[in-house]
Every structure is written in C-alpha cells, then in structure tokens.
FITOR-273469 format. One line per 8 residues: for each residue z, y, x of C-alpha. Coordinates in Angstrom, 1 decimal. Example, Ala and Ser with C-alpha at 12.3 -4.5 7.8 and 13.67 -1.06 7.14 Angstrom:
REM residues 2
7.8:-4.5:12.3 ~ 7.1:-1.1:13.7;
***
This chain:
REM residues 295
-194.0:50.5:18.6 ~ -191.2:52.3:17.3 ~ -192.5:55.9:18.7 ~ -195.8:55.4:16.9 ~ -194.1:54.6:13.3 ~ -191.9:57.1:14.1 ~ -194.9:59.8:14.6 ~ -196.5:58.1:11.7;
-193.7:58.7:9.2 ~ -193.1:62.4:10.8 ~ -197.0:63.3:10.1 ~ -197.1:61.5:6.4 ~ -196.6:63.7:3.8 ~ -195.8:60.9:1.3 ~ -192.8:59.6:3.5 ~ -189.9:62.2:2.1;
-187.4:61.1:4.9 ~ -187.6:60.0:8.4 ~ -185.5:57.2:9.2 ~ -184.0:55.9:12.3 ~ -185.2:53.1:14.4 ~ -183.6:50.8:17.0 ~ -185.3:52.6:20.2 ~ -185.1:56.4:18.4;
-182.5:58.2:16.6 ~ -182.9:61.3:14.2 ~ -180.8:63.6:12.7 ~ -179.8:67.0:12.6 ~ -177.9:69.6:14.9 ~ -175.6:72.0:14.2 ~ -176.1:75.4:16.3 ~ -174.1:78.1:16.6;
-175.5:82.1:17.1 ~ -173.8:83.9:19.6 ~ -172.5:83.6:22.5 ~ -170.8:80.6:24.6 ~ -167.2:82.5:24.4 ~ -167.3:82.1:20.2 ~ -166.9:78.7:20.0 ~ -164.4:77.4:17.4;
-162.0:74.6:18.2 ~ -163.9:72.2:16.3 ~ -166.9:72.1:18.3 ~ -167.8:69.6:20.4 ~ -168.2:72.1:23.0 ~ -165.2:73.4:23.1 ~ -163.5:70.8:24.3 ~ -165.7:70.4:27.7;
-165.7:74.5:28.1 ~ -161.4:74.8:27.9 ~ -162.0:71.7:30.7 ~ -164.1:74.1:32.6 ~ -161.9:76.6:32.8 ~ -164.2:79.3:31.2 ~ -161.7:81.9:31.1 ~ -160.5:81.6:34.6;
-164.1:82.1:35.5 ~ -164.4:84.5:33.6 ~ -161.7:86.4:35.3 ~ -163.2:85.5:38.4 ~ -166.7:87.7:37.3 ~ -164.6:90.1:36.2 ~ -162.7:91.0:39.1 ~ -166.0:91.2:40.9;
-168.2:93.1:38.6 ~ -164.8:95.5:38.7 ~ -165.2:95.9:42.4 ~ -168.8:96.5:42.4 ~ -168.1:99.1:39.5 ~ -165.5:100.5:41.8 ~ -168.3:100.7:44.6 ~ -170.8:102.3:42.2;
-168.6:104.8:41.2 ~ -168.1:105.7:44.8 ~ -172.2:105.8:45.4 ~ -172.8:107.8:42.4 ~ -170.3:110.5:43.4 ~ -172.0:110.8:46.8 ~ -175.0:110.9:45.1 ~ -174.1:113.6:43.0;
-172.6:115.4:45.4 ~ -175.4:115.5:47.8 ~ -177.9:116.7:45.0 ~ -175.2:119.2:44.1 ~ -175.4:120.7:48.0 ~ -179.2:120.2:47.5 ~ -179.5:117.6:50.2 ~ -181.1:114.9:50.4;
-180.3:111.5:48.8 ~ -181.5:107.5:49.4 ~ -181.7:105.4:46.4 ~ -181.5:102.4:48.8 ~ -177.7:102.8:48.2 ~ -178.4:102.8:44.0 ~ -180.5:99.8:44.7 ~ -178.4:97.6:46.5;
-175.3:97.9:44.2 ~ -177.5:97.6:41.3 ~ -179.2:94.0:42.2 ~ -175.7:92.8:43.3 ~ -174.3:94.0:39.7 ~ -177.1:92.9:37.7 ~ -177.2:89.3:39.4 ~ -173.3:88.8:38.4;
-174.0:90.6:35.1 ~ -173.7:88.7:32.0 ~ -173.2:88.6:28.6 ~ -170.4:85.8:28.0 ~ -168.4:89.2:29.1 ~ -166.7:91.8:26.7 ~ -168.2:94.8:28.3 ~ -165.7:97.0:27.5;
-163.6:95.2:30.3 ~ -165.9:96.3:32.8 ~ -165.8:100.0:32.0 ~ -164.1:102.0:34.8 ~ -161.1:104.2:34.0 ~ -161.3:107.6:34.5 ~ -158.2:108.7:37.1 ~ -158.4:112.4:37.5;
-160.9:115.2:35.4 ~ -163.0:115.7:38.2 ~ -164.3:111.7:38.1 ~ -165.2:112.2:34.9 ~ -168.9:112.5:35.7 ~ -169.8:110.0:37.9 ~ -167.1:108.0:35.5 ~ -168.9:108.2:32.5;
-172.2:107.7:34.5 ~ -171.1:104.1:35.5 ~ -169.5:103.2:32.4 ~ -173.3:104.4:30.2 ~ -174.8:102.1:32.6 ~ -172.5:98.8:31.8 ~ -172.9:99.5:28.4 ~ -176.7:100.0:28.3;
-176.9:96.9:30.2 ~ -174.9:95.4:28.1 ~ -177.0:96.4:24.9 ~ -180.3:95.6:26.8 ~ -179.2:92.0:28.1 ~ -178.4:91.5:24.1 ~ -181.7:92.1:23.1 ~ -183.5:89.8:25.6;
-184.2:92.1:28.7 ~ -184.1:90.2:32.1 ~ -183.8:90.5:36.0 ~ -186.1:92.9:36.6 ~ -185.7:94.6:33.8 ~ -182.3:95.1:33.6 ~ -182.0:96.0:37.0 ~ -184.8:98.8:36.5;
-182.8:99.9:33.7 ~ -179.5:99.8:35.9 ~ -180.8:102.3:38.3 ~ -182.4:104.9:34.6 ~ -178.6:104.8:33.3 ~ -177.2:105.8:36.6 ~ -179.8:108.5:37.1 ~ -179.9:109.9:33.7;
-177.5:112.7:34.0 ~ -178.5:113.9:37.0 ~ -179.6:117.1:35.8 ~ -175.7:117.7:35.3 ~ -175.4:118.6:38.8 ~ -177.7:121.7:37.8 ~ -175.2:122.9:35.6 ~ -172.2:125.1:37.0;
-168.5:122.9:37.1 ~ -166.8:125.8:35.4 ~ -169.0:125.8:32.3 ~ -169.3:121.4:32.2 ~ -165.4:121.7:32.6 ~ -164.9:125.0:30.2 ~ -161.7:124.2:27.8 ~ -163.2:127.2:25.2;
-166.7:127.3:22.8 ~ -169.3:127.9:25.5 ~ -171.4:130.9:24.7 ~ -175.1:130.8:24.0 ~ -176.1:131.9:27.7 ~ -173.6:128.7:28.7 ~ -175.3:126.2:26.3 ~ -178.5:127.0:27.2;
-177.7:126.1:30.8 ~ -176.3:123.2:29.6 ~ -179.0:121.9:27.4 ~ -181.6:122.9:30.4 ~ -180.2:119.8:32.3 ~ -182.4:117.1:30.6 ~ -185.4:119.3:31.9 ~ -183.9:119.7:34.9;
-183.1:116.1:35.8 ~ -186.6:115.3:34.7 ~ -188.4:117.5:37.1 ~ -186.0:116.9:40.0 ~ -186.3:113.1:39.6 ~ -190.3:113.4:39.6 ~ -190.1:114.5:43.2 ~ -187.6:111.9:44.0;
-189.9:108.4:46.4 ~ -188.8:105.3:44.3 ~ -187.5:106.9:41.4 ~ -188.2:104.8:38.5 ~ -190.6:106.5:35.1 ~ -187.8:104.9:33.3 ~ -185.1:106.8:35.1 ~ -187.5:110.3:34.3;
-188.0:109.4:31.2 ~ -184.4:109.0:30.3 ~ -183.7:112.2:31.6 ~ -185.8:114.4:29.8 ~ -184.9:112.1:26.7 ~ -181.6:111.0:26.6 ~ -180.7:114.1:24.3 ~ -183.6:114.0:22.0;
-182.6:112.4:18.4 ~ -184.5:109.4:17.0 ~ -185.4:111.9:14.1 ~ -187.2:114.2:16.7 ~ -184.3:116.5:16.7 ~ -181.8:117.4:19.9 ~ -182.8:119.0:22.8 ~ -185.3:119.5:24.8;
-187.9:120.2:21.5 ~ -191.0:118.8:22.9 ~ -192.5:118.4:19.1 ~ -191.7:115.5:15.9 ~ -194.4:113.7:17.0 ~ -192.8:112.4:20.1 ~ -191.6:109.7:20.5 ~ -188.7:108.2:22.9;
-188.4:105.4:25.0 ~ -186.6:102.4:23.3 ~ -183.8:102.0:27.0 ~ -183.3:106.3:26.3 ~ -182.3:105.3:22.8 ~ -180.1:102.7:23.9 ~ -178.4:105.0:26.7 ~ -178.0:108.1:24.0;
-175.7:106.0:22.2 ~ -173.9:104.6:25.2 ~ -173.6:108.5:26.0 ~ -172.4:109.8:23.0 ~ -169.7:106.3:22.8 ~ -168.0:106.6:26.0 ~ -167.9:110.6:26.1 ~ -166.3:110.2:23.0;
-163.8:108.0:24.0 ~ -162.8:109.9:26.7 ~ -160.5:112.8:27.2 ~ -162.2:116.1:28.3 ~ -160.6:119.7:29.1 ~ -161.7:120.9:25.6 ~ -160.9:118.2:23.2 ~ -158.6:114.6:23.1;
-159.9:111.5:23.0 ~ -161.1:109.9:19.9 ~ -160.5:107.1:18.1 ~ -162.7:103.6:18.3 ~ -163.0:104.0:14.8 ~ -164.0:107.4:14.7 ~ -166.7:106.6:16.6 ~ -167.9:104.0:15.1;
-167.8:106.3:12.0 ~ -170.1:108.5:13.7 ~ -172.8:105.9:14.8 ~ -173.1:104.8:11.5 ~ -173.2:108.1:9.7 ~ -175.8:109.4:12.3 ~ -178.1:106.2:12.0 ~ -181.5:107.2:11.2;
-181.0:110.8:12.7 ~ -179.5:111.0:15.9 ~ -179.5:107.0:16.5 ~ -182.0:104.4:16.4 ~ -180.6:101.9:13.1 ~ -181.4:99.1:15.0 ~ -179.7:99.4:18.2 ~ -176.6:101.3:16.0;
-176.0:97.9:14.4 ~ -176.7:96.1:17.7 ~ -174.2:98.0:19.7 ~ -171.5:97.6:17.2 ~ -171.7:94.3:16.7 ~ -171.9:93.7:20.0 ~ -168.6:95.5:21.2 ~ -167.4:94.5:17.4;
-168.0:90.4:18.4 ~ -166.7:90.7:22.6 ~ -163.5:92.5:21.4 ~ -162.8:91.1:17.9 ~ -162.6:94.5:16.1 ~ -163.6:97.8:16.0 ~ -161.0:99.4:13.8;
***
C-alpha cells in the first residue's frame, strides 16, 4: 500500500512534493566528486574511513606498487639493453609486471608517490620510461579506462620510447646544442620505434602507435610530419604530456631541473598546440587534487 501511493505521488505531476510514509522514507543525498581520500571531517564517511585505517593501507599499496616499480625499472633496462645489442627481447616479462601493477593500481593514490627516483644519469631512460607509464595510468584510470585497458596501455607507455635505443648515448647524453645531423637522429626515433615495434609478436597497435606519435602536437605540429590531417591517438596524447612533465622535472646533462610550476606554466601555455586542452586540465588537476598544490 504504501509503495503504490508512493509511485503514485512520484508519477503525478500535480503532487509538488513527495512525502514520507511509515514503510518508505525519502529525501535527499549529499555526494561528494572526487575521490574517497577528499573527504572532509564532517562527512559521515569520514568517520568509518579514519576507523579503517585508510592511510595505513594506503601505505601498504604504496610500498608494493614501489616494489613492482622497482621491478619494472629493472625489466625495462634489460629490455632496452637487449634491443640496444640488437637481440632479441620477450614481452612476457613486460606483461607480467604490468597485470601485477595494474591489478594493485588505483586511484585513491597520489601518483606522484609512485614515481621512481632517478639514482645515477645513466637510469635516466628506463627512469623516466616507468615514471610516463604511472602517470599515463594515472591520467587514463581518471578518465574511466579499466582492466584491460589500462593494462594495454601499461605495456604502450613502457614501449613508447623504444626508438631511443636507436639513437647514439653520446648524442641523448650531449651537455651542448646538438647539431642539425644530431637532431635529425634524434627526431628519427619515433619512426624508428614504430617500425621496430611492428615486427615485434604481441606488441600492442597501441604501443606502435604511441611510438610513431608520441612527438606529434595536437595542432598537427612536432615530429614525425605525416600531414595536418592526422590525427593522434587519445592514450599518445595522454603520454606526450606525461613525457614532456617528468623530463622536465628531471635533471639532464644539459640543463637543471625545473620547477613544478614552471611546468605547469608550460602545459597551460601550450594547450591547444602542443597538448590536447582536455587532458591539460585533467592532468593538472589530477596531480593538483592528490598533492594539494601545484605551485
């Protein structure tokens, strides 16, 4: 009896407000965008999370994700290597540690906790590799992506800069302006990595895609110029600005690090150009809502 006059009263459009009965309450909720880790001390929430012990969990994940970072960092140099001394490499390896990291990932984390740290210059590559693909993940997993998903776009972020290993150390590592012969070597590694991943059993389209892209502006600018018209893959977007944040961040023979708001200064002035809008804002707020500031 009461569910049908409640039904009735919801479906009238002469009743203005529905009203309570003994067997069915109504009212309103209050809910809160964003993540679990923002509540205020005033939610009811709250209360039952601090009881939890969120944070200590939260440690918990973190220590692991760091030690699977640790392990990734280890398979991507010997990946690296081994395309370096043109032998040949298993992506089981990339596999594994990617569906072990992406089932732990998640997005109550800051991600900039998870980034590894950079312990000598010649790291810095399979460094930075790592830390684009926590970041990427960390952008995709914001915007909705899932399991499979993210773990397909896992193994693209580790792969992307695998042309790299193409280019000589001494000009990658070169303190000085590299000449034009030196930056056209350089900018030949997005082709590169491309065609070497096309021959590669298992390779994602994703992970060739991002490749050839990851170096191409949103405007159609960059490098390599395959025409205005084309246009790039929404996860190459998201790991050109993951590229351009943590190689900025870090320190490199020919320049010091830079600050996080300098960089932040640069995504925004290069939105529309060089970055997708969209994922500019998304990023930022991202990092800006996990670690409270960006300035």
């Amino acid at each position: 009896m009461d569910l049908t006059r409640f039904l009735t009263d919801l479906a009238s459009p002469k009743v203005k407000k529905v009203r309570s009965c003994p067997g069915i309450f109504f009212g309103k909720l209050k809910l809160n965008e964003g993540p679990r880790d923002t509540l205020s001390p005033e939610d009811p929430l709250f209360l039952s999370t601090s009881q939890n012990n969120m944070g200590e969990k939260n440690q918990e994940l973190i220590a692991k994700l760091n030690s699977l970072s640790s392990k990734q960092l280890t398979m991507a140099q010997e990946l690296y290597f081994s395309i370096r001394r043109k032998q040949n490499f298993d992506l089981r390896g990339v596999q594994d540690g990617m569906s072990s990291f992406v089932n732990l990932f998640s997005r109550t984390l800051n991600p900039l906790s998870l980034l590894t740290t950079l312990k000598t210059s010649d790291e810095y590559t399979f460094t930075h590799v790592i830390n684009v693909c926590i970041l990427t993940l960390a952008q995709a997993e914001s915007l909705g992506f899932t399991e499979q998903y993210l773990y397909e776009i896992g193994i693209t972020a580790t792969l992307y800069d695998i042309g790299k290993t193409f280019v000589p150390e001494e000009i990658l590592n070169k303190p000085g302006r590299l000449d034009k012969d030196e930056q056209k070597a350089v900018k030949g590694h997005a082709k590169k990595g491309a065609e070497y991943l096309l021959g590669v059993a298992d390779a994602p389209k994703l992970a060739i895609l991002a490749a050839l892209e990851h170096h191409i502006h949103f405007d159609g600018g960059g490098y390599p110029n395959i025409g205005q018209t084309w246009n790039t893959n929404i996860i190459s977007q998201m790991i050109s600005i993951a590229d351009t944040y943590d190689a900025m961040r870090c320190s490199r023979p020919y320049r010091r690090p830079n600050s996080v708001k300098f960089i932040h200064d640069i995504l925004i002035k290069e939105k529309g150009t060089r970055f997708n809008p969209f994922l500019v804002d998304n990023f930022i707020s991202l990092l800006s809502r996990k670690q409270g500031s960006l300035t």
